[in-house]
SERO-4910 file (N, C-alpha, C, O; in steps of 0.05 Angstrom, whole numbers):
BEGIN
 pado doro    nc1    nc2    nc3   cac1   cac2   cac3    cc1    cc2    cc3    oc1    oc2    oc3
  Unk    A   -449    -58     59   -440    -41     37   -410    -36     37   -398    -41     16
  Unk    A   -395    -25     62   -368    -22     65   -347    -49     37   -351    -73     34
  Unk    A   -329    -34     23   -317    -57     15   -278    -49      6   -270    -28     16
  Unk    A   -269    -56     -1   -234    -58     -1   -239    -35    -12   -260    -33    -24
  Unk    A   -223    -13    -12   -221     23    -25   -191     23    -21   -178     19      0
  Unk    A   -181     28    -51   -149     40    -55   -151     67    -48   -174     75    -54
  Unk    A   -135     84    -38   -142    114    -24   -113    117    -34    -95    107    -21
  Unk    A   -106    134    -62    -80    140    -77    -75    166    -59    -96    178    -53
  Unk    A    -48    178    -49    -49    204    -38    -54    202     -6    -48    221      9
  Unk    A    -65    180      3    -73    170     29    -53    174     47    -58    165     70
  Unk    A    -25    188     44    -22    196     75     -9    217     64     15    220     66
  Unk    A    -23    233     53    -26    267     49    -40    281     76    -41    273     99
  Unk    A    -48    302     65    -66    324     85    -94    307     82   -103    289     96
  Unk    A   -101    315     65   -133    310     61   -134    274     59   -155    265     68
  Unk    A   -121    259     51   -116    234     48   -117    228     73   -141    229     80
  Unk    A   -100    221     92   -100    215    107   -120    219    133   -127    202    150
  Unk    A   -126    252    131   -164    249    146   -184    232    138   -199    223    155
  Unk    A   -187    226    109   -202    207     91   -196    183     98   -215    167     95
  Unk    A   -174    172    107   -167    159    109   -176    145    136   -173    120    138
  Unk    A   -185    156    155   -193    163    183   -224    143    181   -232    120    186
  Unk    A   -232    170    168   -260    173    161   -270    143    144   -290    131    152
  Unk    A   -260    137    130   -259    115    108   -264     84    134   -280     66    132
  Unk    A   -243     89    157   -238     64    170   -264     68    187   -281     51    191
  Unk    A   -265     90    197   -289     92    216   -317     90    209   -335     89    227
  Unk    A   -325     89    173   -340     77    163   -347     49    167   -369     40    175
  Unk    A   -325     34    159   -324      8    164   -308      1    139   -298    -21    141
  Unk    A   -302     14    117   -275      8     89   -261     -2    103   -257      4    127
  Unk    A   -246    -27     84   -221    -35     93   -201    -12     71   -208     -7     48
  Unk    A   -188     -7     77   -171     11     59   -140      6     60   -124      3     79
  Unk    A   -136      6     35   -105      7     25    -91     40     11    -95     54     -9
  Unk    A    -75     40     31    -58     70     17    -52     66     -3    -50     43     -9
  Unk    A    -44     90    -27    -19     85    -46    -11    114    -44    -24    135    -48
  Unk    A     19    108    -34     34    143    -37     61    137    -48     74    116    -48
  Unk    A     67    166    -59    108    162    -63    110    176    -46    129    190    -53
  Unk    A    100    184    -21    109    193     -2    128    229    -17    146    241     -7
  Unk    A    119    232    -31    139    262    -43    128    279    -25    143    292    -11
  Unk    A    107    281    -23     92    306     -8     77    300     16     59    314     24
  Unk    A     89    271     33     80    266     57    104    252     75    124    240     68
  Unk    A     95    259    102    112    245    124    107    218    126     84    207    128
  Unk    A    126    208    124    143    181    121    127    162    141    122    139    137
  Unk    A    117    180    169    108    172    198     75    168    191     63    147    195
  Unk    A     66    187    184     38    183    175     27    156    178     19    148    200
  Unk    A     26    140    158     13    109    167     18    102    202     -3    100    214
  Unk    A     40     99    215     45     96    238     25    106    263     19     92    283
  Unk    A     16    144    254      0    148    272    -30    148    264    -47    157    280
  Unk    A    -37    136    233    -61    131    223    -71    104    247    -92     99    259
  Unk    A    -44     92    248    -55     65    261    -62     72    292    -79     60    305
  Unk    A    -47     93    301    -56     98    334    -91    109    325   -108    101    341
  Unk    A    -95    118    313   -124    132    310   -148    118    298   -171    126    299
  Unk    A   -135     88    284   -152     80    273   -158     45    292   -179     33    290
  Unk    A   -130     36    311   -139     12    318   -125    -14    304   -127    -37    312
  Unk    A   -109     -2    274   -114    -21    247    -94    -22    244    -80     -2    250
  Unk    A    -80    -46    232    -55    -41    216    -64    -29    192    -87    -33    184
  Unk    A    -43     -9    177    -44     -1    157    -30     -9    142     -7    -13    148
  Unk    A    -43    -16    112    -35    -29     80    -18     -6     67    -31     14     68
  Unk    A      2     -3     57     14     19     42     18     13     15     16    -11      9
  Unk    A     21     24      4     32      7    -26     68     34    -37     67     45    -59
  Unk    A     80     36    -28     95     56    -45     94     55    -69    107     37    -80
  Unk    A     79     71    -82     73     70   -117     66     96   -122     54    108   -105
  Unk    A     75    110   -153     78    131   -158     60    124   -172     63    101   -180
  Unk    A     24    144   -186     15    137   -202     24    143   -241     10    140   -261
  Unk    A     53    152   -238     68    145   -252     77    123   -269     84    123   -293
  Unk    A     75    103   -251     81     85   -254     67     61   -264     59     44   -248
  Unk    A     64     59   -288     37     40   -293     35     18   -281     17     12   -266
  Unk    A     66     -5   -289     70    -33   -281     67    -28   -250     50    -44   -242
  Unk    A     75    -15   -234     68     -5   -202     31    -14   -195     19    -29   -179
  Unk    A     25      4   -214     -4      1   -209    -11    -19   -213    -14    -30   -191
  Unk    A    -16    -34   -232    -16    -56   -237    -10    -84   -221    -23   -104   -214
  Unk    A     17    -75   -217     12    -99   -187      1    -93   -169     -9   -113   -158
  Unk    A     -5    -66   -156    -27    -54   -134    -52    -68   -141    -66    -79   -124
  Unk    A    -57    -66   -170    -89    -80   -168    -86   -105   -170   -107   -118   -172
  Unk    A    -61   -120   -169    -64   -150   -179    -62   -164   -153    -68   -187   -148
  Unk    A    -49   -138   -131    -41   -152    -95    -73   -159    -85    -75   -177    -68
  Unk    A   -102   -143    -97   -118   -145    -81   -147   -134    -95   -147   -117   -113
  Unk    A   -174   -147    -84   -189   -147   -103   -205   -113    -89   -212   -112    -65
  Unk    A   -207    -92   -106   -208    -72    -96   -240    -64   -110   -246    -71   -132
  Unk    A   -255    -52    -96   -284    -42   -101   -293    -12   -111   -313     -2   -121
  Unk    A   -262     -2    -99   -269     37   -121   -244     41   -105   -233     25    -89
  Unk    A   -235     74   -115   -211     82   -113   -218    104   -103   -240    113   -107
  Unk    A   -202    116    -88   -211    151    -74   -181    164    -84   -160    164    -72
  Unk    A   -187    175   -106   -162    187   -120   -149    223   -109   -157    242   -123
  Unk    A   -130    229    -86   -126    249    -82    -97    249   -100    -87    269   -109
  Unk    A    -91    232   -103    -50    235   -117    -47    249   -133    -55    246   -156
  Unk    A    -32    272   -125    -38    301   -147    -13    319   -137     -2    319   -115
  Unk    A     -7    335   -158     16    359   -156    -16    384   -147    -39    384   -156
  Unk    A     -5    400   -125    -28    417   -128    -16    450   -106    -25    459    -85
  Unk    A      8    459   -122      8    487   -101      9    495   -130     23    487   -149
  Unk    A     -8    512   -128    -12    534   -149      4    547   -160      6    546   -185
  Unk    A     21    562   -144     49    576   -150     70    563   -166     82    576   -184
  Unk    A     73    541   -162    101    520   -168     81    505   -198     93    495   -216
  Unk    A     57    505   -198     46    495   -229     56    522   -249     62    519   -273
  Unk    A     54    541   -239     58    562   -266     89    568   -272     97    583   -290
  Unk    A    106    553   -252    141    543   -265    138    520   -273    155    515   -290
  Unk    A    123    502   -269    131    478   -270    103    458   -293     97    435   -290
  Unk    A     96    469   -304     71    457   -317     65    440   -325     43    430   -321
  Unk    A     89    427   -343     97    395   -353     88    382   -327     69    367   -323
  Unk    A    105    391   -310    105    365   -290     73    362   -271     62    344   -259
  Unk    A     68    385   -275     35    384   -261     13    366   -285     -4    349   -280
  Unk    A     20    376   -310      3    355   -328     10    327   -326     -5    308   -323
  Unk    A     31    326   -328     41    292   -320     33    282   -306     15    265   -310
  Unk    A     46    292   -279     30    278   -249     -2    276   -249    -12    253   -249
  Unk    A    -20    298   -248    -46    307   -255    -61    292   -265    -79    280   -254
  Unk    A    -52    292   -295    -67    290   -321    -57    258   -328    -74    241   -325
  Unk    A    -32    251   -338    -29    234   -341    -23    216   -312    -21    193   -319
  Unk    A    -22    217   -294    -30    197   -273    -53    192   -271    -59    170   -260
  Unk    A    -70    208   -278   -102    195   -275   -107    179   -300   -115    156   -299
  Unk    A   -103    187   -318   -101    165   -341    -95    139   -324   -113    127   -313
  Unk    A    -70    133   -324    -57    109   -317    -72     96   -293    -72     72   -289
  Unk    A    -86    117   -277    -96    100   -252   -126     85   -271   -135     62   -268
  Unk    A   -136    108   -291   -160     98   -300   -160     71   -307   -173     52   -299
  Unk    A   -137     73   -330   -130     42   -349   -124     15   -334   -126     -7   -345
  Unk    A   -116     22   -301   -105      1   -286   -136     -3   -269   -136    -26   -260
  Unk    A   -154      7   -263   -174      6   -260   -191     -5   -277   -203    -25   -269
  Unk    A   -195      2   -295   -208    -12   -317   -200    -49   -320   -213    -70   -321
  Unk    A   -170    -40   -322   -159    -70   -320   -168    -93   -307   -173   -117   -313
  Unk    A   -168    -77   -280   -171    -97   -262   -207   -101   -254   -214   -119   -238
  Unk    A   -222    -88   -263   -253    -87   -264   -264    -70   -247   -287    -72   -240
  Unk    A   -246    -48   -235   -253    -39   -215   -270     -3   -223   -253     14   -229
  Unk    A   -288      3   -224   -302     24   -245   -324     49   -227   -343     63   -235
  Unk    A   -310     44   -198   -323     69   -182   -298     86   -173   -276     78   -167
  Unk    A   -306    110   -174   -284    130   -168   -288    155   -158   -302    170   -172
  Unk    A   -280    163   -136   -285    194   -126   -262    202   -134   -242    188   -132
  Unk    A   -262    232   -146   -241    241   -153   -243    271   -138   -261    287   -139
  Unk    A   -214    274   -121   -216    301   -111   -209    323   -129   -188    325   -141
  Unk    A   -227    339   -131   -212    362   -150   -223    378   -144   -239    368   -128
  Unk    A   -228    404   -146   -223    434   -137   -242    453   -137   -257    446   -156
  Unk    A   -249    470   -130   -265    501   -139   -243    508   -151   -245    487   -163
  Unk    A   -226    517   -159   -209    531   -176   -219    522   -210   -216    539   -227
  Unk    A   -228    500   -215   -243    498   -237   -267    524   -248   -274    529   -271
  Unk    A   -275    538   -222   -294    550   -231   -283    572   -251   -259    573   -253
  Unk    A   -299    592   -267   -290    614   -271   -294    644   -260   -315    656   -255
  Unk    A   -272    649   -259   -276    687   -237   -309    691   -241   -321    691   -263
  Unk    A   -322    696   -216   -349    709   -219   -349    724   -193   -334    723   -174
  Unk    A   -370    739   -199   -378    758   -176   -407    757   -171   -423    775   -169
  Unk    A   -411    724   -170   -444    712   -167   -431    696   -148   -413    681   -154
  Unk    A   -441    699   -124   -437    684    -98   -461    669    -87   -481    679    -98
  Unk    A   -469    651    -71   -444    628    -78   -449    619   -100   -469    621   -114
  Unk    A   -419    602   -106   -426    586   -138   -437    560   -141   -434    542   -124
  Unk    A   -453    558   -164   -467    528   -165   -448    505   -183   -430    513   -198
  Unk    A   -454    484   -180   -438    463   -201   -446    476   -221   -427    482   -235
  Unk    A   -467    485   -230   -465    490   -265   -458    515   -276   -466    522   -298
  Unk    A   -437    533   -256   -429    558   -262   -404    553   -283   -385    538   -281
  Unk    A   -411    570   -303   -381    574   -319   -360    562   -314   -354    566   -290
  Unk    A   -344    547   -326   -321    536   -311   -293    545   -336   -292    555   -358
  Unk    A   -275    536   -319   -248    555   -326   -225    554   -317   -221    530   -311
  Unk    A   -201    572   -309   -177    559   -298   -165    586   -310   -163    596   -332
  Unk    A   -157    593   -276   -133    613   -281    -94    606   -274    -75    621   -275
  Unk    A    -96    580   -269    -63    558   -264    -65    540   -278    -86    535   -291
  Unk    A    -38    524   -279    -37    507   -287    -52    478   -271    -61    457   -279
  Unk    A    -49    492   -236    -68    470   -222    -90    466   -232    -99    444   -238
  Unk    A   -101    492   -237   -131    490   -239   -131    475   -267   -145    455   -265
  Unk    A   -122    477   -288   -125    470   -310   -123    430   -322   -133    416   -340
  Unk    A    -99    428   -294    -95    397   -299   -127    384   -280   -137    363   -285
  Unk    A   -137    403   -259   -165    395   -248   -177    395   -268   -176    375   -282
  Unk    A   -194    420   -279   -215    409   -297   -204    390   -322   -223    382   -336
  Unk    A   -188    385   -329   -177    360   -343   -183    338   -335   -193    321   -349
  Unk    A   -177    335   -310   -185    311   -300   -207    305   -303   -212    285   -317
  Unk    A   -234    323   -285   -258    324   -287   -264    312   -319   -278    294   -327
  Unk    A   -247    332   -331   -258    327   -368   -253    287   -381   -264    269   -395
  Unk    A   -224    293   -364   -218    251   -368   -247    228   -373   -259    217   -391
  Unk    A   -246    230   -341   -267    219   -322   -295    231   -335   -308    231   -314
  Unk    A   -306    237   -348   -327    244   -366   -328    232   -383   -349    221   -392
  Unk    A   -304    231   -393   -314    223   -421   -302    194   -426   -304    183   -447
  Unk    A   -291    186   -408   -292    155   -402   -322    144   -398   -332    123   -407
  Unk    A   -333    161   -382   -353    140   -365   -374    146   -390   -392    131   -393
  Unk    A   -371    163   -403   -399    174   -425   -388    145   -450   -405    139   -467
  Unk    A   -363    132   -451   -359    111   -469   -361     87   -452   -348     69   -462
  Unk    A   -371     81   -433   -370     58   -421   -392     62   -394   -386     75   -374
  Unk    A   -415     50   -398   -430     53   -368   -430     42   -355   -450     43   -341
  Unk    A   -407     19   -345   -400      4   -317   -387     29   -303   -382     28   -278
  Unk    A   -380     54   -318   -355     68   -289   -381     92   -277   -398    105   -288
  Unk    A   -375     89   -252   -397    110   -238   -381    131   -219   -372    124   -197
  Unk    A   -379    150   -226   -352    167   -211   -370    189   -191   -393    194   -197
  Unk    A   -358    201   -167   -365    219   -158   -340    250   -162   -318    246   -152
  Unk    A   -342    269   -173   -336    285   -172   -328    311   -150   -316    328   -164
  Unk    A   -330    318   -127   -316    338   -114   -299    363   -113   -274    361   -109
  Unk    A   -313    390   -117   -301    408   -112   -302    419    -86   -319    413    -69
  Unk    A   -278    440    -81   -281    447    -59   -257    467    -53   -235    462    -63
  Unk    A   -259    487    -39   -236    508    -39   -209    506    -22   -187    501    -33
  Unk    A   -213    509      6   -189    506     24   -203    488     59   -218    489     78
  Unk    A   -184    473     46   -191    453     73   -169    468     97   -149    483     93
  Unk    A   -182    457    124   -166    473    148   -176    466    176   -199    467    186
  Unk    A   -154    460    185   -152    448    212   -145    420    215   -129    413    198
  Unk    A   -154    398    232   -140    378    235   -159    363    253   -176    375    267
  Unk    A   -155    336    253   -160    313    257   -164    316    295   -143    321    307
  Unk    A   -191    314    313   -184    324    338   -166    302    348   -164    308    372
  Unk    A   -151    281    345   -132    273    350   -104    286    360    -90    282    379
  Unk    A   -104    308    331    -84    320    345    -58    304    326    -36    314    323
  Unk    A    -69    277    315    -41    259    310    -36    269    284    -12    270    276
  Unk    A    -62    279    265    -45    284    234    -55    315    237    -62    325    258
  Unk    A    -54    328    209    -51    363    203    -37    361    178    -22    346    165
  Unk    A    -48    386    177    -25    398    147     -1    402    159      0    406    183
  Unk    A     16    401    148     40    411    162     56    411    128     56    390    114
  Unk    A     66    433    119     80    445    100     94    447    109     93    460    130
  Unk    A    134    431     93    151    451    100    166    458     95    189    452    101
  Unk    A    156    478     77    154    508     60    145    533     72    143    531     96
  Unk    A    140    554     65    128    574     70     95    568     47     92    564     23
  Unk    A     71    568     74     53    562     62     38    581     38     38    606     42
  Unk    A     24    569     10     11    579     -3    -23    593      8    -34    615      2
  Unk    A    -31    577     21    -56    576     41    -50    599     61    -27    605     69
  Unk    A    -77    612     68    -77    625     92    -75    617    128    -70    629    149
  Unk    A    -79    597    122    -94    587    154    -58    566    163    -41    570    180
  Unk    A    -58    550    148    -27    540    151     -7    565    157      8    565    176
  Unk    A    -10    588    137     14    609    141      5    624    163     21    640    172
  Unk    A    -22    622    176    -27    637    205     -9    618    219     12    625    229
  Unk    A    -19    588    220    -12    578    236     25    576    246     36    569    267
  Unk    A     35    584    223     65    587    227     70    609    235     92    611    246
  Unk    A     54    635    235     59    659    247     52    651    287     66    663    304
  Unk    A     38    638    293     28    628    308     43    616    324     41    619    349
  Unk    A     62    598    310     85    573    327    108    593    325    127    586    339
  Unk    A    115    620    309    135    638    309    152    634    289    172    649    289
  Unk    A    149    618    272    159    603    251    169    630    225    189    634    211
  Unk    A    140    643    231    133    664    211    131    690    223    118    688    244
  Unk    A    137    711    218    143    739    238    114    754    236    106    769    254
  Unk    A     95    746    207     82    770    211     54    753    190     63    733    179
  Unk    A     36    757    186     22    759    161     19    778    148     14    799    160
  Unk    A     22    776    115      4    799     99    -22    799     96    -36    780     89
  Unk    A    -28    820    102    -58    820     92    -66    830     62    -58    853     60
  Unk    A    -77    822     43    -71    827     17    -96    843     13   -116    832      4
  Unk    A    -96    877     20   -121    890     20   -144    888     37   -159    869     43
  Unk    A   -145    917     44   -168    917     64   -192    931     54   -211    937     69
  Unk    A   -193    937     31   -211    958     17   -226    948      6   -233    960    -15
  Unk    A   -240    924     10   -255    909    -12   -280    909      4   -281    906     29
  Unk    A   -303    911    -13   -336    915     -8   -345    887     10   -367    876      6
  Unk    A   -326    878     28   -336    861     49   -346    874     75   -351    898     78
  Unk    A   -349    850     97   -351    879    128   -331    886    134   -333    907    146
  Unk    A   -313    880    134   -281    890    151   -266    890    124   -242    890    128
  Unk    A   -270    891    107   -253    901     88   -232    882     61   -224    886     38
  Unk    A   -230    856     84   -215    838     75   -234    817     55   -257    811     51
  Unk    A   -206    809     45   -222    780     27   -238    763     42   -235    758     66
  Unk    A   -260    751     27   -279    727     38   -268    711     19   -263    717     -4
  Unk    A   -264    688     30   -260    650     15   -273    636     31   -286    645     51
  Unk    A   -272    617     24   -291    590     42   -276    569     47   -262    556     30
  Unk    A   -277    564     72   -255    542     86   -272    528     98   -290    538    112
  Unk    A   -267    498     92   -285    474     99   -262    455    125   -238    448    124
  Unk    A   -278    454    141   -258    435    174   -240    406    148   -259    396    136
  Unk    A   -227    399    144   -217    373    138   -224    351    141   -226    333    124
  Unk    A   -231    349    170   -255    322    177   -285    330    164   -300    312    158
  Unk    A   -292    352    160   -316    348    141   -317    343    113   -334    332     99
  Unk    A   -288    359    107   -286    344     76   -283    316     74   -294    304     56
  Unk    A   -269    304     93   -265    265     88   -288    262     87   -299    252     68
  Unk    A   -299    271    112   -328    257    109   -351    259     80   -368    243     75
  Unk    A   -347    274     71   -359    289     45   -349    268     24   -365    261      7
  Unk    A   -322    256     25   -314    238      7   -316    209     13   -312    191     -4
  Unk    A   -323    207     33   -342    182     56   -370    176     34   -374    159     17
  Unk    A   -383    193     43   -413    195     31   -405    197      0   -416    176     -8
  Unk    A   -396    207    -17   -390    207    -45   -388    179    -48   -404    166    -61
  Unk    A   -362    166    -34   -365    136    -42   -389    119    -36   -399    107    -55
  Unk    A   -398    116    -10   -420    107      1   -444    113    -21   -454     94    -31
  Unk    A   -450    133    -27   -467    134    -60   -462    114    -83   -477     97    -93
  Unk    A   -446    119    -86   -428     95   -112   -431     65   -100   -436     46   -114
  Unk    A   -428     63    -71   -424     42    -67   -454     33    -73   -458     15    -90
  Unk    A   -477     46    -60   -500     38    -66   -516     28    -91   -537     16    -97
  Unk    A   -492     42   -106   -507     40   -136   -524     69   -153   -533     74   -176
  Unk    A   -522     81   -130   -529    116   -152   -506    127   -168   -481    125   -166
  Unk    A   -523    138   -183   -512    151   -211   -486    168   -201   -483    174   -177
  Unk    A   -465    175   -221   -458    195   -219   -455    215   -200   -474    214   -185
  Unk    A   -440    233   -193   -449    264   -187   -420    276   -189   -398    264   -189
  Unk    A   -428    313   -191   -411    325   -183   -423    349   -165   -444    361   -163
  Unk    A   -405    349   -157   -420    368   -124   -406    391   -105   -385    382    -96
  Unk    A   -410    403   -100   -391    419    -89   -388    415    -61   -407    401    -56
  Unk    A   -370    421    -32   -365    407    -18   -357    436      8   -335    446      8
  Unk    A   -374    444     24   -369    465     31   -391    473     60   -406    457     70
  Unk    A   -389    500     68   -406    503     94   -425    523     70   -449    517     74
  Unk    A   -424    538     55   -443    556     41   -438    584     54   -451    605     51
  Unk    A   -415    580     70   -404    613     74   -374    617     70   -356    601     64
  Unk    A   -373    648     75   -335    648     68   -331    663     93   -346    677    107
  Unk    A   -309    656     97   -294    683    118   -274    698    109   -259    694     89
  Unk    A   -273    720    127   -257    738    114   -220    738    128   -217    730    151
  Unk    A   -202    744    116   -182    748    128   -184    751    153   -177    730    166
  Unk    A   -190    766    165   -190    784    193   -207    764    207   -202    761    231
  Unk    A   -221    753    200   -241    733    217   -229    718    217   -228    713    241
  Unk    A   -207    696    200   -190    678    205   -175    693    221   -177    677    240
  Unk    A   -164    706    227   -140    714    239   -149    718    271   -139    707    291
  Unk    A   -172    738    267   -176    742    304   -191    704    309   -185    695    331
  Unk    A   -203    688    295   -208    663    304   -182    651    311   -182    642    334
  Unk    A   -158    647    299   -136    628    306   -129    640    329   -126    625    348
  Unk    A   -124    675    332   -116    684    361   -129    675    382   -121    664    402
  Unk    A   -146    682    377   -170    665    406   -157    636    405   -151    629    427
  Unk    A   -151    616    387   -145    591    385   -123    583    407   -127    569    427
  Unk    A    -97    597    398    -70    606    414    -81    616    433    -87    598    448
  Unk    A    -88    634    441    -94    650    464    -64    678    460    -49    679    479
  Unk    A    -59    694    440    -55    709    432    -50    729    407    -38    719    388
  Unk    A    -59    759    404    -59    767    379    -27    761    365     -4    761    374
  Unk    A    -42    757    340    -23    756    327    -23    772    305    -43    779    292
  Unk    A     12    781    298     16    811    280      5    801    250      2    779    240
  Unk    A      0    829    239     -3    834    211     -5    851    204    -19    869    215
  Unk    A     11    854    176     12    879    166    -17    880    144    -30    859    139
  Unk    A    -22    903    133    -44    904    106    -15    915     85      2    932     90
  Unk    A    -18    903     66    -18    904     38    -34    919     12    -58    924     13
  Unk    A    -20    924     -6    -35    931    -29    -52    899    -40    -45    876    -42
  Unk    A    -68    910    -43    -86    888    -63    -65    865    -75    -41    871    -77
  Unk    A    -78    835    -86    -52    828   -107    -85    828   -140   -110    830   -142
  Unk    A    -63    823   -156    -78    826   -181    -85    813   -187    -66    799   -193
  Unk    A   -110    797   -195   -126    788   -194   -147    770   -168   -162    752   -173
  Unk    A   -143    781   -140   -155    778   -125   -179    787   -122   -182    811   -119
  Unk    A   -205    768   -122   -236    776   -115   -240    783    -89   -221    781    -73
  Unk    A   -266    791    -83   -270    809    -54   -281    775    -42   -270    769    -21
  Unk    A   -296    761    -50   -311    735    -43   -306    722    -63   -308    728    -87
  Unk    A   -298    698    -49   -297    672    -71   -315    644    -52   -297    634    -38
  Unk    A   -336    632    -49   -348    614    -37   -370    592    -51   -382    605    -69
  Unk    A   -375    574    -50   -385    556    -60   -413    546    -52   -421    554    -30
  Unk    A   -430    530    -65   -458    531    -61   -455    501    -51   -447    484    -66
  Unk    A   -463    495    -21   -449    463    -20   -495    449    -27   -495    424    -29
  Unk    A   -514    457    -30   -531    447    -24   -544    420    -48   -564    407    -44
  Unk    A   -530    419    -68   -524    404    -83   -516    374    -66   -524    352    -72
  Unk    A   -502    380    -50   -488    354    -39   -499    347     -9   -490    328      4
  Unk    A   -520    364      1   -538    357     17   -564    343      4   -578    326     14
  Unk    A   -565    354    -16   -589    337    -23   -587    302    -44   -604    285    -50
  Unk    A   -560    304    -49   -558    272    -64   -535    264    -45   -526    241    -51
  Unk    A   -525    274    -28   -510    254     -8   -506    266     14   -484    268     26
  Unk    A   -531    275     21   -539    280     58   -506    297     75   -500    292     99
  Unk    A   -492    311     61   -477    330     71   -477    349     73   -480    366     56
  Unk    A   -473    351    101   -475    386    120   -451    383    133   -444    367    151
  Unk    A   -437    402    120   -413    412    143   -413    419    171   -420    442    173
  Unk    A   -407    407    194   -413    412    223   -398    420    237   -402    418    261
  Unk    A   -372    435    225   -358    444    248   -353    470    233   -355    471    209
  Unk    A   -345    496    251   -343    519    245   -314    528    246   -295    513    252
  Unk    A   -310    564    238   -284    565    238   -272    567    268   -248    567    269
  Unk    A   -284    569    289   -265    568    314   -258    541    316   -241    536    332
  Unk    A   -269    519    301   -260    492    309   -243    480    288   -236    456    291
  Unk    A   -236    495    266   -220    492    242   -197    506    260   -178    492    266
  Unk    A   -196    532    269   -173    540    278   -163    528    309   -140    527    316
  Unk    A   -187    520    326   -171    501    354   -151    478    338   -126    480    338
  Unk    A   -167    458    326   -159    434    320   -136    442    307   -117    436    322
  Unk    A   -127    456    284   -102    470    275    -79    478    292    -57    467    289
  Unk    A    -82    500    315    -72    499    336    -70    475    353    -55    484    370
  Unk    A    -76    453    359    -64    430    372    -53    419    366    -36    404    377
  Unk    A    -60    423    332    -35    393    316    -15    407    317      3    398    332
  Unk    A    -11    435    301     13    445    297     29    458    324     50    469    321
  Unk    A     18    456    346     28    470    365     48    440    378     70    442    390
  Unk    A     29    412    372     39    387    381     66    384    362     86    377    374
  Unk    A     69    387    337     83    385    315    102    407    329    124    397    335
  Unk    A    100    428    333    129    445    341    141    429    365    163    420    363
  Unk    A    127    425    390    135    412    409    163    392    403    186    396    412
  Unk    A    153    366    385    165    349    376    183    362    360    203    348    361
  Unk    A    185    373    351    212    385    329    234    389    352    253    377    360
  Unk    A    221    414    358    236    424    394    249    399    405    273    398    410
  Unk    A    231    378    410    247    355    436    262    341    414    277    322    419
***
């Protein structure tokens, strides 16, 4: 079943664990990045982890004629599309350019796909599609919505990829939502590594952590949880690849469709991330509490059992092993800065 997979975004965060995951399946896989929002080194230590030389393509999915020769270098069997503008904050200055990149790069990847006959596709995109509820956890067929511009160029996409495949029944797509990926590869060789001041919680622990960062906020402690703090749902990174593993592996088989949500079926709360990464380090680390921010829910988490039952995924690692594995990469990553 394994067969050639373009992996757009492939030496990103989540790309590049996929990318892992993809080889250790048995995919032969080809990157495509503009490298904007990844280290340059990436492919280099994909190859210590994987055994493999790694295929790159530098191509912006911008770029149509780009793509185009990408599909013309090699006969490709589906695409694992992460290539995306996606911090939340910087879409609500910057919106054009998140629809562009977003919206109209998936176009272009579609049409160069199409072109070339190639008509299976996992597309990563988001729980932020959903709409604000206070029905936990959420199912694929909950209300859907968008309070960013991220979120908005996601369910767009979703909406693309719909209504393509509803005009043509050779394309068979898998869909993927999912909230905050976290931690790292036990390698040790890749990680998130932002460098920025992170939008995410568990990255901006982790910089309070390497000392990077003096303190965390805690954004309200008054909310009808057990300790007070926000609940979200954070999925290990190696379980999300793998989640996008099995999504393809579906397609590859020849089943229908799906969209699915991608998750453990619980959330944690601030304070539980926080005393988990300390134990990680092996010391507390500061924080202040905060006023609420405005429009923040007490729980936001996802219903993953949808995607256990049409593609046999269960999340297997928990948050002390989202926060070790986090702590090794990034503690390895300061090291190296340092020397």
């Amino acid at each position: 079943m394994p067969g050639k997979i373009l992996l757009t975004g492939g030496a990103g965060y989540i790309g590049s664990h996929t990318y892992a995951a993809l080889s250790d399946a048995g995919y032969e896989v080809a990157i495509l990045d503009n490298f904007a929002n990844a280290r340059p080194d990436v492919p280099d230590r994909l190859e210590v982890i994987t055994g493999k030389p790694v295929t790159v393509h530098r191509c912006d999915v911008l770029d149509a004629a780009g793509l185009a020769r990408v599909f013309a270098s090699d006969r490709f069997d589906a695409v694992v599309h992460f290539a995306a503008k996606k911090a939340v904050g910087e879409s609500q200055q910057k919106p054009l350019d998140y629809i562009e990149t977003n919206c109209t790069g998936l176009v272009n990847l579609l049409k160069a796909m199409r072109a070339a006959g190639v008509f299976r596709l996992v597309f990563s995109s988001s729980a932020t599609v959903y709409a604000p509820t206070l029905d936990w956890p959420i199912p694929e067929d909950a209300p859907l919505g968008y309070a960013s511009t991220y979120a908005y160029t996601k369910l767009m996409g979703e909406q693309i990829i719909q209504q393509v495949a509803a005009a043509d029944d050779r394309w068979r797509f898998g869909i993927l939502r999912y909230f905050n990926p976290a931690g790292a590869h036990p390698s040790a060789l890749i990680g998130e590594d932002p460098s920025d001041i992170p939008n995410n919680l568990m990255p901006y622990i982790a910089k309070v952590a390497t000392g990077e960062l003096p303190s965390l906020n805690v954004f309200g402690n008054d909310y009808p949880t057990p300790d007070g703090t926000g609940v979200r749902d954070y999925i290990h990174v190696v379980d999300l690849a793998r989640g996008h593993v099995l999504s393809l592996d579906a397609l590859m088989r020849g089943d229908g469709s799906h969209i699915v949500n991608l998750g453990t079926g619980q959330g944690y709360s601030v304070m539980e991330m926080l005393a988990a990464y300390a134990r990680a380090c092996g010391r507390a680390l500061p924080h202040t509490v905060a006023p609420r921010r405005a429009g923040d829910l007490a729980c936001y988490f996802g219903d993953p059992r949808k995607a256990e039952r049409l593609l046999g995924f269960k999340a297997e690692r928990d948050l002390d092993d989202m926060c070790a594995t986090s702590w090794a990469w990034v503690s390895r990553r300061s090291n190296m800065r340092q020397g």
